[in-house]
Biotite code that builds the C-alpha atoms (Angstrom):
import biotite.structure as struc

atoms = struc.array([
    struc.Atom([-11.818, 12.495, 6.189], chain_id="A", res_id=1, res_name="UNK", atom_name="CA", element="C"),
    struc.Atom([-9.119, 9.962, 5.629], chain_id="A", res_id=2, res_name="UNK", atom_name="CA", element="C"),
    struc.Atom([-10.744, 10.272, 1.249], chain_id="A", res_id=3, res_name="UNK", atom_name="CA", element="C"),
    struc.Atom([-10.181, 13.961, 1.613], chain_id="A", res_id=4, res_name="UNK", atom_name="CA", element="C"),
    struc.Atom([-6.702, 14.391, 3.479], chain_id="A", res_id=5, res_name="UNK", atom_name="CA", element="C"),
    struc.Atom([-4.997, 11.230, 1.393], chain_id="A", res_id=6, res_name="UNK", atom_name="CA", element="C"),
    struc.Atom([-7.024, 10.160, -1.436], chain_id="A", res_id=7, res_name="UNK", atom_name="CA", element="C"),
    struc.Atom([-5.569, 7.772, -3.751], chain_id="A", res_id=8, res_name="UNK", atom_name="CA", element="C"),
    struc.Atom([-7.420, 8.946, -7.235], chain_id="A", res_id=9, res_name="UNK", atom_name="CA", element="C"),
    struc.Atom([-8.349, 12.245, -8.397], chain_id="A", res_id=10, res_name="UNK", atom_name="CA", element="C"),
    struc.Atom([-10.197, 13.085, -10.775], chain_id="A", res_id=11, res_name="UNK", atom_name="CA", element="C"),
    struc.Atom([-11.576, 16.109, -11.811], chain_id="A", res_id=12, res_name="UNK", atom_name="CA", element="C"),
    struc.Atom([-15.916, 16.605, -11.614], chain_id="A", res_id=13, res_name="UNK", atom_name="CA", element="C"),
    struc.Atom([-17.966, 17.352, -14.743], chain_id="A", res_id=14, res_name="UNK", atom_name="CA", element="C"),
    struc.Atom([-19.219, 20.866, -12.386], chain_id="A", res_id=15, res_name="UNK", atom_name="CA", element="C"),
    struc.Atom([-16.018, 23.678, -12.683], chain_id="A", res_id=16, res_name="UNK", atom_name="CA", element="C"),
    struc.Atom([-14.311, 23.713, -8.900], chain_id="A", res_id=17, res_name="UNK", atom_name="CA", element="C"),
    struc.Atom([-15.368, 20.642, -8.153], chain_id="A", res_id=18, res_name="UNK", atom_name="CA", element="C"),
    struc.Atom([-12.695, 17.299, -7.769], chain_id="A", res_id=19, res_name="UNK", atom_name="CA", element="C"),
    struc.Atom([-13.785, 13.394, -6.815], chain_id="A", res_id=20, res_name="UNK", atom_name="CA", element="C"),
    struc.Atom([-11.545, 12.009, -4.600], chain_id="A", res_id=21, res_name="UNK", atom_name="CA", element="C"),
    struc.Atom([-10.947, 8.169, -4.100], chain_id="A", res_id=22, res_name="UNK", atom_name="CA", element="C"),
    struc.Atom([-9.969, 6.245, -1.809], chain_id="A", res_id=23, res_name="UNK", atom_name="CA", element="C"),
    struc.Atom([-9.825, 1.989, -1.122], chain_id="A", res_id=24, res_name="UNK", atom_name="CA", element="C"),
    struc.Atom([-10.898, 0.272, 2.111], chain_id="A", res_id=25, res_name="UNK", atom_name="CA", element="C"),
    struc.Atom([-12.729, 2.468, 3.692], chain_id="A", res_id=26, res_name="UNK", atom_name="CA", element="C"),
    struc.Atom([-15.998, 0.653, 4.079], chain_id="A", res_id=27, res_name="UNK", atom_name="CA", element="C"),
    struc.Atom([-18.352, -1.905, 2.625], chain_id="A", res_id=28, res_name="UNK", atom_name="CA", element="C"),
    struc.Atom([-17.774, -0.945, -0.726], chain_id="A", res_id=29, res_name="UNK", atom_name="CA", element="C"),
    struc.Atom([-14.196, -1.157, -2.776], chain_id="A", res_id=30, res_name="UNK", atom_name="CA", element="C"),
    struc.Atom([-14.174, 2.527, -2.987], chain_id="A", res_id=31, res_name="UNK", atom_name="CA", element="C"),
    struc.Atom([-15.440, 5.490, -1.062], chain_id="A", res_id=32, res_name="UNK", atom_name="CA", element="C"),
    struc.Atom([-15.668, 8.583, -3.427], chain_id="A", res_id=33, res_name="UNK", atom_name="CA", element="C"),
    struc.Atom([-16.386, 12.482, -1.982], chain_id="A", res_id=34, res_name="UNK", atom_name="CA", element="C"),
    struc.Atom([-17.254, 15.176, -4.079], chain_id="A", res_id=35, res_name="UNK", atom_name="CA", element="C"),
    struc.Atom([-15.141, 18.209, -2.861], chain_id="A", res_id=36, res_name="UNK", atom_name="CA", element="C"),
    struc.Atom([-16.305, 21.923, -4.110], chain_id="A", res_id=37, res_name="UNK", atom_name="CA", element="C"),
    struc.Atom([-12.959, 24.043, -4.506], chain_id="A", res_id=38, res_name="UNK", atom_name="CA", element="C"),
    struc.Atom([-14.910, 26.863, -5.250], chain_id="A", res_id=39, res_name="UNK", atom_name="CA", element="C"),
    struc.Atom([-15.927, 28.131, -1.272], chain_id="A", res_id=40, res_name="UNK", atom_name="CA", element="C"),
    struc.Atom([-13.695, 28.931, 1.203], chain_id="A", res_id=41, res_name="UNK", atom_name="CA", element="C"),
    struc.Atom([-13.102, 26.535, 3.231], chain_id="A", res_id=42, res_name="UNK", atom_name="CA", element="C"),
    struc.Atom([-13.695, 24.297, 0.309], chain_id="A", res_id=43, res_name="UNK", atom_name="CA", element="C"),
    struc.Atom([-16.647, 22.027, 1.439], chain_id="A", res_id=44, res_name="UNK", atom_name="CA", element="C"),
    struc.Atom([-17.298, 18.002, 0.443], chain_id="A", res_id=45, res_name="UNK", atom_name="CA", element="C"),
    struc.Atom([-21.212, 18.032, -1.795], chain_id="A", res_id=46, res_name="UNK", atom_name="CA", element="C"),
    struc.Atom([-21.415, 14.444, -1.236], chain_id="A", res_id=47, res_name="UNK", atom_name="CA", element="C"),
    struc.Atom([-19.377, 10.482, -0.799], chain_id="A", res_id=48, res_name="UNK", atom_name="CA", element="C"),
    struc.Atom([-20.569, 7.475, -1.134], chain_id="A", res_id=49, res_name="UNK", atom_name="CA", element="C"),
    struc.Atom([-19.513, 3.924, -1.793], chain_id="A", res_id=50, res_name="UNK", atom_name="CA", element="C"),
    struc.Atom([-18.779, 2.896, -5.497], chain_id="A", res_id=51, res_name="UNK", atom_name="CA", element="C"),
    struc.Atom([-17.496, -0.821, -6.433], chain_id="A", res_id=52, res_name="UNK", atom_name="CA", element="C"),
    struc.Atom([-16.376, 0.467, -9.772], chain_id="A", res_id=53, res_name="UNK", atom_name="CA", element="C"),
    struc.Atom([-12.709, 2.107, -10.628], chain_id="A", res_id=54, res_name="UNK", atom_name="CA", element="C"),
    struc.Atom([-12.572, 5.545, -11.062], chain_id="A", res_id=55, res_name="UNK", atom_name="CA", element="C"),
    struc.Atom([-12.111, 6.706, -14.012], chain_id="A", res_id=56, res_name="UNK", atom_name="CA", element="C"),
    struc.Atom([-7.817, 6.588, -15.209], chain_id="A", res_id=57, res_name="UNK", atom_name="CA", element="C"),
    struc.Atom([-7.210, 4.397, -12.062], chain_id="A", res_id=58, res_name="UNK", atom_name="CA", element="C"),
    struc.Atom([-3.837, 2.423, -12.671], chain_id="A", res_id=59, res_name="UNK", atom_name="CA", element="C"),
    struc.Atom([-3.085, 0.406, -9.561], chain_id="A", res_id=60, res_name="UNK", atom_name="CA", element="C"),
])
């Protein structure tokens, strides 16, 4: 929840209504990215997972 409430990196998702959030430190991995769909009400996370890459535009 912490990704979703106080994400460091947004970035918008190749699907319309859909953002990645980012966020450091979170777990084994550098980064924990969630998938968040805008488009229901309440908006609703697809999926997260651990990534060791940057997201995309990240400037520290």
């Amino acid at each position: 929840m912490a990704t979703v409430t106080a994400p460091e990196h947004v970035h918008p998702d190749p699907r319309p209504q859909r953002e990645r959030y980012w966020r450091q430190g979170l777990g084994p991995s550098r980064w924990l990215l969630a998938v968040i769909d805008l488009g229901t009400a309440p908006a609703q996370i697809v999926t997260a997972y651990g990534n060791r890459k940057d997201p995309p535009g990240w400037t520290p």
